[in-house]
C-alpha positions in Angstrom: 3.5 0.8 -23.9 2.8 -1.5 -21.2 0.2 -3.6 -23.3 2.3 -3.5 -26.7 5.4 -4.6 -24.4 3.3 -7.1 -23.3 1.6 -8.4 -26.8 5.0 -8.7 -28.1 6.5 -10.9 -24.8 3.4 -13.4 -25.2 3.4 -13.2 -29.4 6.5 -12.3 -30.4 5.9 -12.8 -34.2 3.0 -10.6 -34.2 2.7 -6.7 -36.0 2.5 -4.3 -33.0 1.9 -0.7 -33.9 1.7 2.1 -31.5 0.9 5.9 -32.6 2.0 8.5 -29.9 1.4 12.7 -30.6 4.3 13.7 -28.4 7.8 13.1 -28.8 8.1 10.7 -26.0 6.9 7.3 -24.9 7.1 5.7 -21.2 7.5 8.7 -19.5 6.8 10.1 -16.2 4.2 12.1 -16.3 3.4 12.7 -13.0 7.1 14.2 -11.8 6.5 16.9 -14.2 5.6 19.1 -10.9 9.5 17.9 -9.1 11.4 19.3 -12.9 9.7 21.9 -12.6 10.4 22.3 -8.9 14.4 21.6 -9.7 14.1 18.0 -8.1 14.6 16.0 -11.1 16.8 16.4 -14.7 14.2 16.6 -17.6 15.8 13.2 -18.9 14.9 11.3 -16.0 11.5 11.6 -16.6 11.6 9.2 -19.7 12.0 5.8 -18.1 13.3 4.1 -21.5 14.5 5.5 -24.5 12.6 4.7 -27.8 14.6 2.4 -29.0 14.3 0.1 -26.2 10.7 -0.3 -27.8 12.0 -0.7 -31.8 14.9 -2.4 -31.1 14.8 -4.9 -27.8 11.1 -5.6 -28.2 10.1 -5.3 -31.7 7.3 -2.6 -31.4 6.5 -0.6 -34.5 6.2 2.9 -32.6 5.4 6.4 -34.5 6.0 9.5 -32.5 4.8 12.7 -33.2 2.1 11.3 -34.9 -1.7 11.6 -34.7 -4.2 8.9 -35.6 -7.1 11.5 -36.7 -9.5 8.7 -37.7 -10.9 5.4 -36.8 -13.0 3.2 -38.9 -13.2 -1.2 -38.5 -10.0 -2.4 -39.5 -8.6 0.6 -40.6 -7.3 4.4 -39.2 -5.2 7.2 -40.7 -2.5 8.5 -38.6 -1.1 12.2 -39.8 2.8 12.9 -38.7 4.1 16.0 -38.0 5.0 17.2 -41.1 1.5 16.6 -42.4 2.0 13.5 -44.2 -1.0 11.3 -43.6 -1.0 7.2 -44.1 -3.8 4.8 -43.4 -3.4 1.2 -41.7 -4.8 -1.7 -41.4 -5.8 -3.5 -37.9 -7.1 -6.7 -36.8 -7.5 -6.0 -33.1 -7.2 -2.4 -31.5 -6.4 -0.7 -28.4 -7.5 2.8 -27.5 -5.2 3.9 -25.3 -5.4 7.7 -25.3 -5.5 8.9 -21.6 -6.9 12.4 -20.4 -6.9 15.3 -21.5 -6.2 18.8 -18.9 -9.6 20.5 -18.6 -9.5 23.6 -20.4 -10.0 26.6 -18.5 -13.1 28.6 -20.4 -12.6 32.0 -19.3 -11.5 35.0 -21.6 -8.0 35.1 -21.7 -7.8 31.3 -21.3 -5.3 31.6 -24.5 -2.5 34.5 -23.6 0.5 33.7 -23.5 2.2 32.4 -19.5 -1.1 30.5 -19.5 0.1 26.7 -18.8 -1.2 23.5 -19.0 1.1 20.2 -18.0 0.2 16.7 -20.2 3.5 16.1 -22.1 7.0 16.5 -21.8 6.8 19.2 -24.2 4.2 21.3 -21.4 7.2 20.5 -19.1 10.0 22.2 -21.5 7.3 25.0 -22.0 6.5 25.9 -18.7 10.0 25.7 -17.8 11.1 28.5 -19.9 7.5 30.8 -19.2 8.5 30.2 -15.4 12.1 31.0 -15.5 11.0 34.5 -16.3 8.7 34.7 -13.5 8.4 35.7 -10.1 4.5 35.4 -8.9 2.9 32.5 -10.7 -0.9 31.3 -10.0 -2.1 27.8 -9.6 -5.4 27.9 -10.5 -6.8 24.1 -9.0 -6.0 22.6 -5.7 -6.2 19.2 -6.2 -3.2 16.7 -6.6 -1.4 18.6 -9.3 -2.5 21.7 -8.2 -0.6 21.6 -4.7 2.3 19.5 -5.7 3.0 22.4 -7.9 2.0 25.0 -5.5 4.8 23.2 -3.3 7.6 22.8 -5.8 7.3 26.5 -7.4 7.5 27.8 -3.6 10.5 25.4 -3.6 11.9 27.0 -7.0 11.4 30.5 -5.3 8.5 31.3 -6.6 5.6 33.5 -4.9 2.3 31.1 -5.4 -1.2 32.1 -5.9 -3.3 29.0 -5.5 -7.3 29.2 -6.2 -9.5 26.8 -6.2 -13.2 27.1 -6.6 -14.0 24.8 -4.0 -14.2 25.5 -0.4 -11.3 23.1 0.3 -8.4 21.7 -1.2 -7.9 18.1 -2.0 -11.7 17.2 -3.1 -11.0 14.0 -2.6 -10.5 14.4 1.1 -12.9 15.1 3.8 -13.0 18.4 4.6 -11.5 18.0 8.4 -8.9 16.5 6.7 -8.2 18.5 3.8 -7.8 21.2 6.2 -4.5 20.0 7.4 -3.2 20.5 4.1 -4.8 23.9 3.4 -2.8 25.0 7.1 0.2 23.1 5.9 0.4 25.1 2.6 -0.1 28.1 4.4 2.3 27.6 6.2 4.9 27.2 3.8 3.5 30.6 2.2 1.3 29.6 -0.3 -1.2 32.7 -1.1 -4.7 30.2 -0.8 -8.0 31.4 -2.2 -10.9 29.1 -1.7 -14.6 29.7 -2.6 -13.6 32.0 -5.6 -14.3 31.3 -9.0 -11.6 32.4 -11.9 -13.4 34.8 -14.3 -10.9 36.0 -16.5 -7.4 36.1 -17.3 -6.3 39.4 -18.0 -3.4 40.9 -19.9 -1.9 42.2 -23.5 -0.6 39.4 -25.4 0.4 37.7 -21.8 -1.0 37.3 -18.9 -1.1 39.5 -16.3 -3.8 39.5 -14.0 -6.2 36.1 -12.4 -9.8 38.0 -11.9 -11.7 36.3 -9.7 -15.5 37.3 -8.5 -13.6 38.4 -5.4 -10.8 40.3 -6.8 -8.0 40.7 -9.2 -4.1 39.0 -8.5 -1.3 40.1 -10.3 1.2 37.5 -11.4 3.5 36.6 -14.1 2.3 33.6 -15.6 -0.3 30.9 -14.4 -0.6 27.1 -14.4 -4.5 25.5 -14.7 -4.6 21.9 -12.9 -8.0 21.5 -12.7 -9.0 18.5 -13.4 -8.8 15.9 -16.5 -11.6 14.5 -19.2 -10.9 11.4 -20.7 -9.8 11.7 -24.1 -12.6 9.5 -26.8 -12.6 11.4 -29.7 -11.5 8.3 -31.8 -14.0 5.8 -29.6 -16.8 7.6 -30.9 -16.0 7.6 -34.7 -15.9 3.3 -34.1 -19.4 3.6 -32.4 -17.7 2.7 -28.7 -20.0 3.0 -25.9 -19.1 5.0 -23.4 -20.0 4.6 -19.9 -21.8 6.6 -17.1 -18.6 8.7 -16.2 -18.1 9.9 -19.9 -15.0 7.2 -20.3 -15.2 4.3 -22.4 -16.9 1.2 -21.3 -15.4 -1.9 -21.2 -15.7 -5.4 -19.5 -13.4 -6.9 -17.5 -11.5 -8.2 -19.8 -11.1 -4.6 -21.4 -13.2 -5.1 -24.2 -15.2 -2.7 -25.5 -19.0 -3.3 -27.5 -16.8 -3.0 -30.8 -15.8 -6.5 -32.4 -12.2 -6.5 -31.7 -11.8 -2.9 -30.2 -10.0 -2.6 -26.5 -9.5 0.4 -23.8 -7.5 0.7 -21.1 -6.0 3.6 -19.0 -7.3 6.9 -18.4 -9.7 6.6 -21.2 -11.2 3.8 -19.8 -13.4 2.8 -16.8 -13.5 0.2 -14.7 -15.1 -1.0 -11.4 -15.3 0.6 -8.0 -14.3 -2.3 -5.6 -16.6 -0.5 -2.8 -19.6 0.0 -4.7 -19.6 -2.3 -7.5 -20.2 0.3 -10.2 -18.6 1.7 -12.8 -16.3 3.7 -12.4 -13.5 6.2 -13.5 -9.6 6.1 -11.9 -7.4 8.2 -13.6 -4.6 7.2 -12.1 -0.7 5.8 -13.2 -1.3 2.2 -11.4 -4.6 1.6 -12.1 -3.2 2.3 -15.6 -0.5 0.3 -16.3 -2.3 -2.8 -14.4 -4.8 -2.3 -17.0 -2.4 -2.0 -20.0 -0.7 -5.4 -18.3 -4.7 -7.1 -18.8 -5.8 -4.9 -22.3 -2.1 -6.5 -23.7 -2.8 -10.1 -22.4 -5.9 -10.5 -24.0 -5.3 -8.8 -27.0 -2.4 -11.1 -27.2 -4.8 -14.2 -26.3 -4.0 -15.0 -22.8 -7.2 -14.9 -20.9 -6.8 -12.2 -18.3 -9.3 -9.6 -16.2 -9.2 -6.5 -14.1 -11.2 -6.8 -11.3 -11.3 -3.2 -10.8 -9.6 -0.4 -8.2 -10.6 1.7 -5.1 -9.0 5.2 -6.2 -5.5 5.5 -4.4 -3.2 7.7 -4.4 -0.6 9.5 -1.9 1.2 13.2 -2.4 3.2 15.1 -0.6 2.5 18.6 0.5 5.7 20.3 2.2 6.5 18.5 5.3 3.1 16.7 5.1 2.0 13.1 3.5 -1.4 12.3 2.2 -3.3 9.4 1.3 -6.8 8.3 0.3 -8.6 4.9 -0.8 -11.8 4.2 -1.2 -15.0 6.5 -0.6 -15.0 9.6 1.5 -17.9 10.0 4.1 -19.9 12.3 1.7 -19.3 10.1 -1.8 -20.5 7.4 0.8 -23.6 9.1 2.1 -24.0 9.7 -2.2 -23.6 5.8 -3.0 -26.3 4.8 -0.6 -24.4 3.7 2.9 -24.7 4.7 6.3 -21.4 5.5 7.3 -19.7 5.7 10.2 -16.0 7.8 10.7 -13.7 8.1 13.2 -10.4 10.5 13.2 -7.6 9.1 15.5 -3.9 11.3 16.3 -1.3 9.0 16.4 2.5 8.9 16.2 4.8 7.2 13.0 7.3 5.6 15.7 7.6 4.4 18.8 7.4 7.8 21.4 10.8 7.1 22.3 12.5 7.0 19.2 13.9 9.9 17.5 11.7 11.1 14.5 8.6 10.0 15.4 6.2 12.3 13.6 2.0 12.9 14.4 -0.3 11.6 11.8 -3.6 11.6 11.6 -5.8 8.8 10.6 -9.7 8.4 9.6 -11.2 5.2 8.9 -15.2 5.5 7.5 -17.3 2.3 7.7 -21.0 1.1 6.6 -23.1 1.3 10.3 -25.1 -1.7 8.9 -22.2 -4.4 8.4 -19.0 -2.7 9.5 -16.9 -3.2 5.9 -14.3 -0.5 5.5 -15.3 2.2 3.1 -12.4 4.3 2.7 -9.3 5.9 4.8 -7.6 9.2 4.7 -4.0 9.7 5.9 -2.3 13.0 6.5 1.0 12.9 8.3 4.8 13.7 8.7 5.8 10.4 7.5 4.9 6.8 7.3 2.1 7.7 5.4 2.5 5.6 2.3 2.7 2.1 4.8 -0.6 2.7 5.7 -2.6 3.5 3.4 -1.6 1.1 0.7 -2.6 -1.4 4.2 -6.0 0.4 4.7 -6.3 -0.1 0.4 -5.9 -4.0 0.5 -8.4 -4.2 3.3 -10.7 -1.5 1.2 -10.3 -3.5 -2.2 -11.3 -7.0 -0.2 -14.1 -6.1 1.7 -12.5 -5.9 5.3 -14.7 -5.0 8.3 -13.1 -2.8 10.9 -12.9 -6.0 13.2 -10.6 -7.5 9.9 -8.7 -4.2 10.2 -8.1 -4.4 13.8 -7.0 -7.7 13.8 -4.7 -7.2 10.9 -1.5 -8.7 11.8 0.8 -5.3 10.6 4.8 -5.2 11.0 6.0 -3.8 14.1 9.6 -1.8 15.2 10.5 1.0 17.1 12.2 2.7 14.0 8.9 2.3 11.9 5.7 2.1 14.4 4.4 2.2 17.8 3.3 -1.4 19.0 -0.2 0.3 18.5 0.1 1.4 15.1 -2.2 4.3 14.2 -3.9 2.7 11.7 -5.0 -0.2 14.4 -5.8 2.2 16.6 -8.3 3.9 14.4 -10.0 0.5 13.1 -10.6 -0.4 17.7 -11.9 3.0 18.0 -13.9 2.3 14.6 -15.2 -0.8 16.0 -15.9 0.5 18.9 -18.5 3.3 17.8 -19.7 0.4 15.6 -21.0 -1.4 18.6 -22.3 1.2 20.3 
């Protein structure tokens, strides 16, 4: 909606069409995890009503309504009541995000089996959970333990596997370990290492079997992961790139005359290593709809590509990443260099202050920033969206020592964490 909001601002007078197969559009997916944890009303997870679209902007928009095939300059879209019509395009966005990895185990399909893309998952699971009292998270990545943490919250006992031996895989294992003990803490059942075999049960589930064991429980949600969603790229002879996503310049455009991509479906650039790349991600996103929707409107615009942020909170903990871990580092080719530094979010003497934990990974050879990892009580989101500006532009950890960051008793020490890590960073660079 973001690049048919912004066609429609730049050409007002032109046809935009969008097809959506759920009932909503511009909605939050990713607070699906605080509904279901009782945090948030159902209705403020659509952040405008559909007529904002028809009526204020002038957007053509077809819910429940599937576009089942592609062809140039024309597609047919099939509604829910099985009435199919065919269009005719001039320039096209594919805009059709990711879809949840399927979980391909037998009993994959019983009913209390979950999966969370739409509003409609949301209004699903709500119901399946209501009736439950032990509920397994099978995946312990972002969704997996924000859900692990709002369930506990909803009073549910939670079973979290994951088949990893950490959580968080895009952490480093030192510091995904905070959150593993965090979670833990806060009573999460956590199974690492152990691979879900089957889900077992009558006509619902009842049982998680594992090659370790077998878990009773009442229903269980699978967050393990997402695949971007090209069905309809391939039927117009898209290319698709080395991730499996479509591949685009940076301009959005695809190697089909007048065909774009943008959002989950797309890739982009990695700002570290100059490859393409794949960022499923909500701001990555919408930048990119912002860019797809310029150019398709034709105001000459690119996206210079993203360094994978993103922040969560786990219980009382915060965590962010940007950039490369130390082993997707090692994997790209660099030499890296890490340091993990304890620090505190204010000032030792003012009340609050929480302990946070920073690590800051650099190239040995030239001392540019890689990628940072933040867990801590608070203050978390500060720095890492710092440590992701100096990421994205190609900072050395001199830059980031130098960095010239806010300081306040209420809201840092005078050596902020994230300072400290870049001098202690620089300093086992010059050794």
């Amino acid at each position: 909606m973001t690049a048919a909001s912004r066609v429609k601002r730049l050409k007002p007078d032109l046809r935009v069409v969008v097809f959506e197969r759920s009932s909503y559009v511009s909605y939050g997916q990713c607070g699906i995890p605080y509904f279901l944890g009782g945090l948030s009303r159902f209705e403020e997870l659509v952040h405008y009503p559909l007529r904002v679209f028809t009526e204020e902007r002038g957007i053509e928009v077809h819910v429940r309504t599937e576009v089942v095939e592609a062809a140039p300059g024309l597609l047919r879209a099939r509604s829910a009541d099985g009435s199919e019509v065919v269009y005719e395009w001039d320039k096209l966005l594919i805009a059709t995000g990711a879809r949840p990895r399927r979980l391909n185990v037998p009993g994959a399909d019983l009913e209390g089996v979950l999966t969370l893309r739409t509003l409609e998952d949301a209004e699903r699971a709500q119901r399946v959970l209501a009736r439950a009292r032990r509920v397994a998270v099978v995946g312990a990545g972002y969704i997996g333990v924000e859900l692990a943490e709002n369930l506990t919250r909803a009073g549910k006992e939670v079973v979290l596997f994951e088949i990893l031996p950490q959580v968080m895989p895009t952490l480093d294992p030192e510091m995904a370990k905070l959150v593993e003990e965090e979670l833990r803490r806060n009573g999460v059942e956590v199974h690492l290492g152990e691979k879900v075999v089957e889900l077992a049960g009558g006509t619902s589930v009842r049982r998680v079997v594992t090659d370790e064991g077998e878990y009773h429980v009442d229903a269980v949600l699978t967050a393990i992961g997402v695949v971007p969603e090209v069905e309809l790229a391939k039927q117009l002879g898209v290319e698709l790139g080395r991730t499996g996503a479509v591949k685009t310049n940076s301009t959005l455009r695809t190697n089909v005359e007048g065909v774009y991509a943008a959002g989950d479906v797309a890739e982009t650039t990695n700002l570290v290593t100059g490859k393409p790349d794949w960022f499923p991600l909500a701001p990555v996103a919408n930048k990119m709809g912002y860019v797809a929707g310029s150019n398709l409107a034709g105001l000459a615009e690119e996206f210079p590509g993203a360094v994978g942020t993103a922040v969560t909170k786990v219980f009382g903990l915060e965590v962010g990443r940007t950039g490369l871990t130390e082993k997707r580092a090692r994997e790209e080719g660099f030499n890296p260099v890490s340091v993990v530094v304890e620090g505190r979010s204010r000032a030792g003497y003012y009340p609050g202050s929480a302990t946070m934990r920073v690590k800051l990974i650099a190239d040995s050879e030239t001392g540019r920033l890689l990628g940072a990892q933040i867990v801590g009580g608070e203050g978390v989101l500060a720095r890492i969206n710092a440590a992701a500006v100096l990421v994205s532009r190609g900072a050395t950890a001199r830059e980031a020592f130098f960095s010239d960051l806010g300081y306040a008793p209420p809201f840092a020490p005078v050596w902020d964490p994230l300072i400290t890590a870049a001098r202690v960073l620089l300093g086992k660079l010059r050794s």
